[in-house]
GUSEKOL-113793 format. One record per residue: x, y, z of N, C-alpha, C in turn; residue number from 0; residue in one letter. Coordinates in steps of 0.05 Angstrom, whole numbers, plus 5000, padded with zeros to 4 digits. Example, Ala and Ser with C-alpha at 12.3 -4.5 7.8 and 13.67 -1.06 7.14 Angstrom:
ATOM n.xx n.yy n.zz ca.xx ca.yy ca.zz c.xx c.yy c.zz senu vexba
ATOM 5264 4886 5156  5246  4910  5156 5264 4934 5156    0     a
ATOM 5257 4955 5142  5273  4979  5143 5258 5001 5157    1     s
This chain:
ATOM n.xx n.yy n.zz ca.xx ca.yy ca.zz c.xx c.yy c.zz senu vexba
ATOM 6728 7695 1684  6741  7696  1709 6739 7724 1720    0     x
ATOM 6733 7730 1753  6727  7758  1762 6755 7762 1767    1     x
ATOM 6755 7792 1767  6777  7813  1780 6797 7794 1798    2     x
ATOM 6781 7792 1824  6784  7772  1840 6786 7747 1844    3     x
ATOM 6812 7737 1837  6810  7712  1829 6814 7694 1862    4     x
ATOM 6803 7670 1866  6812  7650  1890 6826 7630 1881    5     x
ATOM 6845 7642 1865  6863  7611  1874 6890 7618 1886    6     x
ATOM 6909 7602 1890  6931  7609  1913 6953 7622 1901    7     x
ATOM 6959 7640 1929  6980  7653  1914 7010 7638 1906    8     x
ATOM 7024 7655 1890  7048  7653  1872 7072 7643 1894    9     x
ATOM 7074 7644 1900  7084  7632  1932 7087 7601 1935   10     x
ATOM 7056 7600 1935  7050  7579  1945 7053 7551 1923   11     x
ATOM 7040 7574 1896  7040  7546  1873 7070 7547 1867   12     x
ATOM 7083 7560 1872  7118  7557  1865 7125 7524 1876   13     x
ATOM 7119 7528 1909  7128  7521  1922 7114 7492 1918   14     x
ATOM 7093 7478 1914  7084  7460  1913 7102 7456 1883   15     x
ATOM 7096 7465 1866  7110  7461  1839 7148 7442 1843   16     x
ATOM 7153 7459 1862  7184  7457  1860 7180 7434 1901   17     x
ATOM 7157 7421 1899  7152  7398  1916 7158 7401 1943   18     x
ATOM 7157 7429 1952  7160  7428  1976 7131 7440 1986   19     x
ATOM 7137 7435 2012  7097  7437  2035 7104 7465 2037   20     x
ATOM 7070 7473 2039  7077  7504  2060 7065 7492 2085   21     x
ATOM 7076 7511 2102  7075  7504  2136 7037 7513 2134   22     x
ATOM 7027 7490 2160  6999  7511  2157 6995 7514 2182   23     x
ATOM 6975 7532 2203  6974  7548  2216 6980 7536 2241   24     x
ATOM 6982 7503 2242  6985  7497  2259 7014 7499 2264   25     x
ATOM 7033 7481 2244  7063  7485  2245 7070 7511 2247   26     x
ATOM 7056 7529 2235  7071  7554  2234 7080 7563 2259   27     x
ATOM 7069 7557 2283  7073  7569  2304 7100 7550 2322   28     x
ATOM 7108 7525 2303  7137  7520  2313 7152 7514 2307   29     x
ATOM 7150 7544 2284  7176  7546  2279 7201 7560 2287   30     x
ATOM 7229 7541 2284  7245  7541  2294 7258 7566 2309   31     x
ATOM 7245 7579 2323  7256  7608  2334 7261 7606 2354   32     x
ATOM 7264 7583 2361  7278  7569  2389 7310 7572 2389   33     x
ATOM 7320 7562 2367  7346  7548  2356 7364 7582 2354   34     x
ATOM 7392 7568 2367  7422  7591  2376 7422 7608 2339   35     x
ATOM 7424 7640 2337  7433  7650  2319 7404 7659 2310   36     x
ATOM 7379 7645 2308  7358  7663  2299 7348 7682 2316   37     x
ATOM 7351 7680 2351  7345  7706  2361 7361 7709 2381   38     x
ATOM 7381 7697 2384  7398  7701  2408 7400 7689 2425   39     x
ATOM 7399 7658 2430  7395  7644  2444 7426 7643 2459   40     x
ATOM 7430 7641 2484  7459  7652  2493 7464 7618 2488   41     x
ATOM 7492 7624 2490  7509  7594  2497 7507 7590 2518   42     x
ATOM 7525 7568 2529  7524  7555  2553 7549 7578 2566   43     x
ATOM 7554 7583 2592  7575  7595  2596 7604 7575 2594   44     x
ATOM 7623 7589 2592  7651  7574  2594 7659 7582 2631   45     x
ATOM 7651 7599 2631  7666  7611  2658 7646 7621 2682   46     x
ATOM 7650 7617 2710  7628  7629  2725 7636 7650 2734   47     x
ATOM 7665 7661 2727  7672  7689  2745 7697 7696 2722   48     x
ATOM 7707 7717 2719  7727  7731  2713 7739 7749 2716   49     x
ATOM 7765 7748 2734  7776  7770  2741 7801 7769 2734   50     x
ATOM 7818 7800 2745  7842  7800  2731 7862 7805 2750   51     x
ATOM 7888 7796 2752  7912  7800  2771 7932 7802 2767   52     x
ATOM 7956 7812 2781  7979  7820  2780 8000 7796 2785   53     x
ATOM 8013 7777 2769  8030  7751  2788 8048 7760 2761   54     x
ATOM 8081 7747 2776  8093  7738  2763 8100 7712 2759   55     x
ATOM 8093 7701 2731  8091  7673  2729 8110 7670 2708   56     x
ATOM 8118 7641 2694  8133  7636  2675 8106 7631 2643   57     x
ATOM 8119 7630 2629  8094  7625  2608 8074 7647 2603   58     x
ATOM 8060 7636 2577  8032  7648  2577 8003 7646 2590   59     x
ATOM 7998 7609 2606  7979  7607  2615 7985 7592 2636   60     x
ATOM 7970 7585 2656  7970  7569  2679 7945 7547 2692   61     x
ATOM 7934 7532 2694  7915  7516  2704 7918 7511 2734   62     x
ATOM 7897 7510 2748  7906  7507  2779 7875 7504 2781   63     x
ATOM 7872 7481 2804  7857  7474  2821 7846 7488 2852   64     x
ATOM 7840 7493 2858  7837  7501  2887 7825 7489 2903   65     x
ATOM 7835 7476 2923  7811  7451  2946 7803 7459 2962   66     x
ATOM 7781 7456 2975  7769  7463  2985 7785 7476 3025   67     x
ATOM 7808 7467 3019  7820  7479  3047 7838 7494 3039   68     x
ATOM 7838 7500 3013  7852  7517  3004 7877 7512 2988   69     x
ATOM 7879 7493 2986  7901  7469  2974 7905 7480 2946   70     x
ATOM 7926 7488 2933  7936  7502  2904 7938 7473 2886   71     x
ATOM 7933 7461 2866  7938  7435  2851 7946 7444 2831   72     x
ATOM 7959 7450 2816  7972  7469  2785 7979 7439 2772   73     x
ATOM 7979 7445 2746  7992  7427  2718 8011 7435 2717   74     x
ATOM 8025 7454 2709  8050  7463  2710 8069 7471 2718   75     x
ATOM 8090 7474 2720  8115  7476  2741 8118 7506 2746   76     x
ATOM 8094 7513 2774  8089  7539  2782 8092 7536 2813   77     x
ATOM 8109 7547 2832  8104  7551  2855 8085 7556 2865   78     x
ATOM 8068 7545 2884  8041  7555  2891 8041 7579 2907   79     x
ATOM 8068 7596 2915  8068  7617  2929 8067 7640 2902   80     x
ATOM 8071 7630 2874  8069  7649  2854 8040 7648 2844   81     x
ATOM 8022 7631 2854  7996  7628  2847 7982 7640 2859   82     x
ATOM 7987 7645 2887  7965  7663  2904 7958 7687 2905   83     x
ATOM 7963 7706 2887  7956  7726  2875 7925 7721 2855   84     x
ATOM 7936 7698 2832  7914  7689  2820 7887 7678 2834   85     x
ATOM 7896 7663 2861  7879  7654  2867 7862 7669 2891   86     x
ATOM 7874 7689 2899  7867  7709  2919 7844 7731 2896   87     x
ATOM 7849 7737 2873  7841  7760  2858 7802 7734 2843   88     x
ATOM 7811 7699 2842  7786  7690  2846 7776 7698 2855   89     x
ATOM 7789 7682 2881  7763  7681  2914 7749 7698 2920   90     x
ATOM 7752 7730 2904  7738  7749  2912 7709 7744 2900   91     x
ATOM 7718 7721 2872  7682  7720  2853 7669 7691 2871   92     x
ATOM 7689 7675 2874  7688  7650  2889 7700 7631 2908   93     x
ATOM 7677 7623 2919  7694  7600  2941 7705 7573 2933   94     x
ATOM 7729 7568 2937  7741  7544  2934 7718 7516 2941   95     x
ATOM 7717 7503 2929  7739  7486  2913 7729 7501 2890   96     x
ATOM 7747 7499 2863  7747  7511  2840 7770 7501 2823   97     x
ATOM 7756 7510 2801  7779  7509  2780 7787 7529 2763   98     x
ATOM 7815 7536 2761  7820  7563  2748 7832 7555 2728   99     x
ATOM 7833 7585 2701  7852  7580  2681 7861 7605 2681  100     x
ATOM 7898 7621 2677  7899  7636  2671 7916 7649 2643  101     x
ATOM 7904 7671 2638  7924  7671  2613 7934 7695 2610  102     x
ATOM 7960 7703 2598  7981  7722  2603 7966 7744 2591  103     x
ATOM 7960 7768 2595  7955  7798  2574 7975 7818 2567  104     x
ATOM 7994 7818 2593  8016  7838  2590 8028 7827 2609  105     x
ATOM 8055 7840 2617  8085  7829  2627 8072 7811 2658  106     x
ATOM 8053 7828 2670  8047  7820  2689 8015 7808 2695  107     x
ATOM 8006 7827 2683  7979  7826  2675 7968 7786 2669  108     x
């Protein structure tokens, strides 16, 4: 046998040994480097704007709707005159109709 031997590398006969394929030049090119976490594939967004405001509200969070004529729709037992702060500090990222969520940071915040 020469210096130079041709038969496959250590790798490869592992791998057939222990019954698994090696990819060949065709597959190789699809592999999975598409897929979230191998190069950064972003998520979907949760949110299309985020801003921050000053209201006094009860609670930690608030849900509210906004219609398109400007109409306040809240889930919770919030005056819609205590909402328009929140919803004024939106409208600056967007136009109504929308949907908001807000959540407490500090006393007012």
């Amino acid at each position: 046998m020469s210096f130079w031997r041709r038969e496959k590398p250590l790798h490869e006969r592992l791998a057939e040994q222990g019954g698994m394929t090696m990819p060949t030049e065709a597959t190789r090119d699809i592999a999975p480097w598409n897929q979230a976490g191998v190069h950064g594939v972003p998520r979907p967004r949760q949110w299309d704007a985020v801003v921050t405001a000053e209201a006094d509200l009860p609670g930690d969070s608030v849900h509210f709707v906004t219609l398109e004529d400007r109409t306040i729709v809240v889930d919770e037992d919030v005056p819609d005159d205590q909402l328009a702060p929140l919803a004024e500090a939106v409208e600056t990222q967007l136009n109504p109709p929308y949907r908001a969520e807000g959540t407490r940071r500090d006393d007012r915040l």
